[in-house]
ZAMARKOL-188727 format. One record per residue: x negated, y, z negated of N, C-alpha, C in turn. Coordinates in steps of 0.1 Angstrom, whole numbers, plus 5000, padded with zeros to 4 digits. Atoms other than C-alpha are relative to their C-alpha. Layout:
N
XYZXYZXYZ ...
This chain:
451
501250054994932564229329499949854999 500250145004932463899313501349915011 498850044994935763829331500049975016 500250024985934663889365498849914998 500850104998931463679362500549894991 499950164996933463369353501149975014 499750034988935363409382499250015014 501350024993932263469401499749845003 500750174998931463099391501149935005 499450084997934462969397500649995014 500149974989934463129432498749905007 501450104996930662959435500649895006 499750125004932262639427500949985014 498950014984934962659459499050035011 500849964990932062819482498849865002 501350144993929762499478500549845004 499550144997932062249485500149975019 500250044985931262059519501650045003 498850054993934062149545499750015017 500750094986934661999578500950135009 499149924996936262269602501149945008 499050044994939362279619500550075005 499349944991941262379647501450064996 498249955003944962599638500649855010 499250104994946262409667500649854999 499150185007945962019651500450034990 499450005014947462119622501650064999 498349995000951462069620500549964987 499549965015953462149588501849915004 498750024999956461909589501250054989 499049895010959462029571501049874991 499150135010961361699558499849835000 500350105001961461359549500549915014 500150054988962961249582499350015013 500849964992960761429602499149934998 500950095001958161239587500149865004 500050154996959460909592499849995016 500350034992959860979627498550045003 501049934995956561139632498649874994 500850165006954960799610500349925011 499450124989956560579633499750025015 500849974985955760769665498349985001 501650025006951860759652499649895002 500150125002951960419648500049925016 499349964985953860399684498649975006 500749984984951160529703498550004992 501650035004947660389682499849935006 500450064991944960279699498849904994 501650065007941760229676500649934986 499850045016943060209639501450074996 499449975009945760229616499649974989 500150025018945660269574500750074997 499149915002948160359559499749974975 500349995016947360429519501350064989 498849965016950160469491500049924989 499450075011951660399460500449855001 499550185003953560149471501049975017 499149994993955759999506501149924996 499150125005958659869497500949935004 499250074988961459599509501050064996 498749934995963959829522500250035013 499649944988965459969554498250055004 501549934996962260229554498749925001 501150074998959859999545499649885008 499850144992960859709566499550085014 500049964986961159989595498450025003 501349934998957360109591499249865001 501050115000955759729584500449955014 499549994993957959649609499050025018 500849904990956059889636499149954998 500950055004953159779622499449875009 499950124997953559409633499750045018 499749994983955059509669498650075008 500949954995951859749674498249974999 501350094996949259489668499949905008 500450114988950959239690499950075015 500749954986950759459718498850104999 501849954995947259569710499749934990 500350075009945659299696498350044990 501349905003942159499694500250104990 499349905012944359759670499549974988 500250105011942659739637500950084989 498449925002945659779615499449904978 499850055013945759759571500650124991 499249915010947359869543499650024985 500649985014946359979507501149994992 498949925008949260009482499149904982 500549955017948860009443499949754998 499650185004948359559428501050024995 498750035012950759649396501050015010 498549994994952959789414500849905012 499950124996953259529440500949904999 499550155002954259229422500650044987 498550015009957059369399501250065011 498549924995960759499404499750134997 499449885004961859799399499950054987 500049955014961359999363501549914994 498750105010963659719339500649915011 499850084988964159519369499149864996 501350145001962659119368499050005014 500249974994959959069387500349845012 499650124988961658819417500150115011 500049964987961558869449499350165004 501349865004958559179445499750005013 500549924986957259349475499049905004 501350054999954159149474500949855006 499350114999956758819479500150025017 499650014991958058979507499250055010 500949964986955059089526498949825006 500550194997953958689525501449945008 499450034991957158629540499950055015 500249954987956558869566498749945009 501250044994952958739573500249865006 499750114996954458389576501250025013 499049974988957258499603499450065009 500849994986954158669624498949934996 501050095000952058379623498850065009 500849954990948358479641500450075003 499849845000949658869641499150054986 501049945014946659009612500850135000 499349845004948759299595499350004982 500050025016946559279559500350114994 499449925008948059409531499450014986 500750015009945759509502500650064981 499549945008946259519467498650074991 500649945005944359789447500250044983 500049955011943759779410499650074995 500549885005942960079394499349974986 500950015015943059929356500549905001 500450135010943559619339502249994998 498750005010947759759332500350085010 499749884991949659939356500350134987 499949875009950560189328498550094997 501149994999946960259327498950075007 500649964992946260369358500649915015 499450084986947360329398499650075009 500749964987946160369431501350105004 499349914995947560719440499450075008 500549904988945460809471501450025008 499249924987947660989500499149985009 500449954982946961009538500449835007 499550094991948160769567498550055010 500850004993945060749588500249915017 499550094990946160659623499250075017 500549944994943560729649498750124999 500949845006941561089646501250064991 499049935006944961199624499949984991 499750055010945561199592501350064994 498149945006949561249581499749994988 499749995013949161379545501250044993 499149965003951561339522500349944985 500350045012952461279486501349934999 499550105003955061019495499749855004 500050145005955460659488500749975020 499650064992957160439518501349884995 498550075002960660369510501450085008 498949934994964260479520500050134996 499649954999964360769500499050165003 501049954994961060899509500050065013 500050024987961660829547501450065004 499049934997965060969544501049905009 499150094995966560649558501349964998 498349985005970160669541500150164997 499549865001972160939528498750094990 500249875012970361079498498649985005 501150024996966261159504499350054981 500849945007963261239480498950135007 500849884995961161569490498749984995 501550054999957761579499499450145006 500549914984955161799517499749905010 500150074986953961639553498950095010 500849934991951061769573499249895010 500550094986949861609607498550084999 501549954999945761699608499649925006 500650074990944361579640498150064995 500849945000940461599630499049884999 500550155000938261309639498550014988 500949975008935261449613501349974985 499450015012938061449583500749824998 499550165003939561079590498749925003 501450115005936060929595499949994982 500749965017935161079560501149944990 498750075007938560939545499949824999 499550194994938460579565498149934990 501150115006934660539549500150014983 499950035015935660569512500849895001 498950135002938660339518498749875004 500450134996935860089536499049954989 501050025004933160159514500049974983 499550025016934660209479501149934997 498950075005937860019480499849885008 499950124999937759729503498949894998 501150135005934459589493499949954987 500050075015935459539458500549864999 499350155005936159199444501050024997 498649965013938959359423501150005010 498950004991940759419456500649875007 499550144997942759129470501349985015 498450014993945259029497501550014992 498850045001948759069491501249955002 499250084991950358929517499349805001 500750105000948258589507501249904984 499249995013950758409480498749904997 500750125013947358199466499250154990 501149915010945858559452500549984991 500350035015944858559420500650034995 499349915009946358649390499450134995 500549885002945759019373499449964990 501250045011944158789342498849975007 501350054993941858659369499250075000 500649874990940558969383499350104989 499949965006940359099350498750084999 501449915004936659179343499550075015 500549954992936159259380500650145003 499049865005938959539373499150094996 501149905008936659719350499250015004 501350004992933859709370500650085011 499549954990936059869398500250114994 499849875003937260139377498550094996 500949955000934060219366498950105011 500149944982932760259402500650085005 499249864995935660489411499750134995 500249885005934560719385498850045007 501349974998931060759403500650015021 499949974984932660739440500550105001 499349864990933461029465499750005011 500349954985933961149498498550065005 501249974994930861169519500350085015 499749964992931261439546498850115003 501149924994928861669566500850174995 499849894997928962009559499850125012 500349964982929162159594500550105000 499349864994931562489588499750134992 500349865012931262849580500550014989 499649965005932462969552501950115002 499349924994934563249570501249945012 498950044991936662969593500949984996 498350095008939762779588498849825002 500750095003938262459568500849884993 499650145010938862109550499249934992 500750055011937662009519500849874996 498950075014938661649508499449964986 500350075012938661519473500749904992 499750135011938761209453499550024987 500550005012938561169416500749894992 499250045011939460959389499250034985 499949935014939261089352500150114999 499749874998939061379334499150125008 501049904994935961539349499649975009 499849994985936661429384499450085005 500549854993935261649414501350064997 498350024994939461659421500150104991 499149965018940061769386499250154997 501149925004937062009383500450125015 499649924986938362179419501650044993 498849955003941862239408499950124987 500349915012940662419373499450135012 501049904992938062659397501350045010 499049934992941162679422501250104993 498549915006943662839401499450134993 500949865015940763059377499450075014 500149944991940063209410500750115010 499149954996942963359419500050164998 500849845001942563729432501350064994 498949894996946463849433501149854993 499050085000948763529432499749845001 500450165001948863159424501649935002 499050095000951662929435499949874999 500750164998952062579424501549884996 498750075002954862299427499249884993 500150085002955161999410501649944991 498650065005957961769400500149974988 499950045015957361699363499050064993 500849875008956561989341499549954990 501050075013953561849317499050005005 501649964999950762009327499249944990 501449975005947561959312499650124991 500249955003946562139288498950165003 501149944989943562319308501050085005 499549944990945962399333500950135001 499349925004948262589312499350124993 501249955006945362769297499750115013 500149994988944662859334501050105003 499249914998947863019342500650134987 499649885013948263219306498850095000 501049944999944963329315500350045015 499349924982946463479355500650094991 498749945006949263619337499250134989 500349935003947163789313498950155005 501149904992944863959339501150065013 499449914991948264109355499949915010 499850094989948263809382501049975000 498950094997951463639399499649904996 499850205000952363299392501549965003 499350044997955163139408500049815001 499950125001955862779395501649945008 499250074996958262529415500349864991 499950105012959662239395501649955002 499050074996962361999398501150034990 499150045010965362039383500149874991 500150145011966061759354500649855006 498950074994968961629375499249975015 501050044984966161619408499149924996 501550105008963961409387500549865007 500450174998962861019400501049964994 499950075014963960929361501150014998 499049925008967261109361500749935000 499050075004970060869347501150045003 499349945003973561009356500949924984 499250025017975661049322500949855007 498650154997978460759342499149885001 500350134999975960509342499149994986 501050105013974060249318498550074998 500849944997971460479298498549924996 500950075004967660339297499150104993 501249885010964760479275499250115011 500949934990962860589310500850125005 499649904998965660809313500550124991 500249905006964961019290498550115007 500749894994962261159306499650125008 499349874996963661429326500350094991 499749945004964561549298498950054987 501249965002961261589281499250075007 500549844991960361769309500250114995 499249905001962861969304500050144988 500449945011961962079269498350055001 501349915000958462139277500350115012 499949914987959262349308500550164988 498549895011962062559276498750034995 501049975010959162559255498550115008 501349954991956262729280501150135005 499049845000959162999289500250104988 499749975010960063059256498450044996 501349965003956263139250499350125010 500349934986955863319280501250125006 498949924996959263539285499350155003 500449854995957663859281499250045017 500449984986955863799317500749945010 498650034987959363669333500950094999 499449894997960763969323499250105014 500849904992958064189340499749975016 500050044986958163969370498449925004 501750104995954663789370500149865002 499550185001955863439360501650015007 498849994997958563359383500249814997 500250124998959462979377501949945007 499150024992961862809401501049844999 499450125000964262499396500749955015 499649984986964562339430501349824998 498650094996968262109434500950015009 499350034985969961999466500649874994 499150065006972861789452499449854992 500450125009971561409442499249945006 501050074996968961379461498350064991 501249915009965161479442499150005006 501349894995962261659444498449924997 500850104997958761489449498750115001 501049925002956561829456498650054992 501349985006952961879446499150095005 500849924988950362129457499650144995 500249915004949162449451499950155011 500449974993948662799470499050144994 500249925008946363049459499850135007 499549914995946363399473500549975016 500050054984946363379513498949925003 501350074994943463189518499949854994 500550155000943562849501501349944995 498649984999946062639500499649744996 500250165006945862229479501349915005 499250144995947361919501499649874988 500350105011947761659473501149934995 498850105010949661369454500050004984 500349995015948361449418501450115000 498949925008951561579397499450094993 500649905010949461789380500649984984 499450045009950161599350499249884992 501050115009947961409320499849865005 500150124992948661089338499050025013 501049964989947061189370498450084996 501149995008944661369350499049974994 501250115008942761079331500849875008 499750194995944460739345500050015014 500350054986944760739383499250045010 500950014986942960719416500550135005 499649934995943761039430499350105010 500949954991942661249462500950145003 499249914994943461579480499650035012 500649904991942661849510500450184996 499949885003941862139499499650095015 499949924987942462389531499550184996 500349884997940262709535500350055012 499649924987941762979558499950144991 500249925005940163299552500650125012 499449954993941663419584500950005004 498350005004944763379573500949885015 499950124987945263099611501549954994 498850085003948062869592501250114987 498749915009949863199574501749965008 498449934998953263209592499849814997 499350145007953162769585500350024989 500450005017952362829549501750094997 498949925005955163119546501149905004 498750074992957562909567500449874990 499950145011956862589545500650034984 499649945011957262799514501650044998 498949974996960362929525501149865001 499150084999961962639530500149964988 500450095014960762479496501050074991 498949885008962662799480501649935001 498449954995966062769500500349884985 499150095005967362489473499450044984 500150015015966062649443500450174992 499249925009967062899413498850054991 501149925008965163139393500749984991 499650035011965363069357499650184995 500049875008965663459342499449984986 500649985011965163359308500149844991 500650125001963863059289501649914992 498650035004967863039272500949905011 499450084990969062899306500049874998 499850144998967862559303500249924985 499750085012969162309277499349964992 500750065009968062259246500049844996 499850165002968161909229501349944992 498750065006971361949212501650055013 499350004992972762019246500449855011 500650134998971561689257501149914996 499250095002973861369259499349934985 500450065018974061179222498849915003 501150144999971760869239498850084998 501549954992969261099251499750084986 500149935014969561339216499549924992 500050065014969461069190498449945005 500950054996966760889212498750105001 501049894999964761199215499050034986 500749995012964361259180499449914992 500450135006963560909172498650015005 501149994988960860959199498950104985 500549875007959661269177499649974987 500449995016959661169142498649884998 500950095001957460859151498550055011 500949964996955561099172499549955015 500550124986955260849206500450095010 500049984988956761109227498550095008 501649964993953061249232499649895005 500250084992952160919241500149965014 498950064990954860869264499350135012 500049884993954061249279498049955005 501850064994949761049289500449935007 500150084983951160799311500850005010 498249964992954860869325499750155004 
């Protein structure tokens, strides 16, 4: 009894959230990272009112040159186009993880602004905290028009699939001029009127000591901001919920707990770097217990961002593939008894040396989380983070959803039993001696809050 009335509430909790409705027909499920680049670049192509394009980060490469690029050429032939960009301040104005910071993205988007003189392409930089380790602007969605292309990648080559090797992503096209209003007035209302925020394409902005106290005053605000949208749809249609949050008792954060403890039959949920939240895992040992599926997706170690191969020079950040890796061993090994019986199925997804990027959730047929949060203590208390939560109780976007799923599978492996994956004394000596060093001083919990 008690069991059904807290999933009562946490059914409540999904039933009162404003959503905006939506047509099956604008809603297109792309399937890979080049599809998206062309389908970004076509967007861009043929805008008439507005472009925003929101990420992590764009960077100077092939991909990112080709999209700012577009950018440029589609304000000088429509000079009425109102065209900007968000991406993260920290990230910005360094290199690369152990890289110096010369010649930083933020360098090279002031060169670009100087080579289209009187072409306005602003490029904003968005502090989250005071430290990039701290916290970073990790909204999603490309707002181009009434569209919004959601997606939980960044704007580089391997994202955009511009050379050989790619990074994997989801990608959804939602034509819905009620859902990109309600998107474009948080970016207007809660991010670009802050002080904290700055040009980046300007080489006199400030320093991140400058900005400092207006920082704090920004993050503060973000914890009290959210999406403002009409609730206009039934219950019973095909719908769109979005959400923004930052901390731990976010709406974002508070929707994802109610989304998974809701779950009538089955819960599917990808993410690239196994370190849940404690909550979250709490969540699925509580499915599992009430005889529920659970089907986790998850990058192999070697599909990871971080992964070092053994032939090259090893750094400390590459060890963290392999801390995954041990909590992933460790949550099987606690859990075997319902991967024998077939409830927990968890999946390692690798396609030779290129990696995996997936985030998201689906919970029986009917709801189904567009999002960039890793589902991971970092995104959980330190960053800016948003989603679209998709009600379809009439099951409308089933054969995408199966189709999408389906593909997500083809490149991955059922792990049978929690023995499969490597322990720490299978582990290269760097990554071994470094591990335990990690361990005896206790920092790799540290390391597992912001990485």
């Amino acid at each position: 009894m008690l069991s059904n009335f807290r999933r009562t509430k946490h059914q409540q909790h999904l039933a009162q959230l404003p959503k905006i409705p939506q047509t099956v027909d604008d809603v297109q499920t792309l399937h890979g990272p080049a599809d998206f680049r062309v389908a970004l670049l076509s967007a861009i192509e043929r805008a008439r009112q507005r472009i925003y394009l929101v990420a992590l980060y764009l960077e100077q490469d092939e991909g990112g040159e080709a999209i700012l690029s577009a950018l440029y050429r589609a304000k000088q032939l429509n000079p009425e186009l109102e065209v900007c960009i968000l991406v993260d301040w920290h990230r910005a104005q360094r290199g690369r993880i152990g890289a110096a910071a010369v010649n930083t993205n933020a360098d090279w988007y002031c060169r670009m602004a100087q080579q289209h003189y009187g072409v306005s392409v602003p490029i904003y930089g968005v502090p989250v905290n005071t430290r990039e380790a701290l916290g970073v602007l990790h909204l999603k969605g490309y707002i181009i028009d009434d569209t919004v292309i959601y997606s939980g990648a960044s704007l580089n080559n391997v994202y955009l699939h511009q050379l050989e090797s790619y990074r994997y992503d989801r990608y959804q096209l939602i034509r819905n001029p009620a859902l990109a209003e309600c998107m474009l007035g948080y970016i207007r209302n809660h991010l670009l009127n802050a002080p904290a925020v700055n040009r980046l394409d300007n080489p006199d902005r400030p320093k991140s000591i400058e900005i400092k106290n207006d920082t704090r005053l920004f993050r503060q605000s973000l914890r009290q901001a959210a999406y403002t949208c009409n609730d206009a749809a039934s219950y019973d249609s095909l719908t769109i919920t979005p959400l923004v949050g930052l901390g731990k008792q976010s709406p974002l954060n508070k929707t994802i707990h109610h989304l998974m403890s809701c779950a009538d039959s089955s819960l599917t949920l990808c993410t690239p770097y196994f370190n849940m939240p404690a909550l979250l895992v709490r969540n699925i040992i509580a499915l599992l217990r009430q005889n529920k599926r659970v089907e986790i997706i998850v990058g192999d170690k070697t599909a990871n961002d971080f992964y070092i191969p053994e032939d090259q020079p090893f750094k400390i950040i590459g060890a963290l593939p392999y801390l995954y890796e041990i909590n992933l061993r460790r949550f099987l090994g606690r859990l075997q008894r319902y991967v024998d019986n077939g409830q927990l199925v968890v999946r390692l997804w690798k396609d030779g040396d290129n990696t995996y990027h997936l985030k998201g959730m689906w919970v029986d047929d009917e709801w189904q989380l567009l999002t960039g949060n890793n589902l991971n203590p970092r995104a959980w208390r330190l960053d800016l983070e948003n989603a679209l939560l998709i009600h379809d109780p009439q099951g409308a976007l089933r054969a995408q959803r199966e189709h999408e799923l389906g593909l997500i599978r083809t490149h991955t492996k059922v792990v049978a039993h929690y023995t499969e994956l490597q322990g720490i004394g299978d582990y290269p000596i760097k990554v071994r001696k470094l591990i335990r060093r990690l361990r005896r001083i206790r920092i790799d919990r540290l390391i597992s809050r912001i990485l």
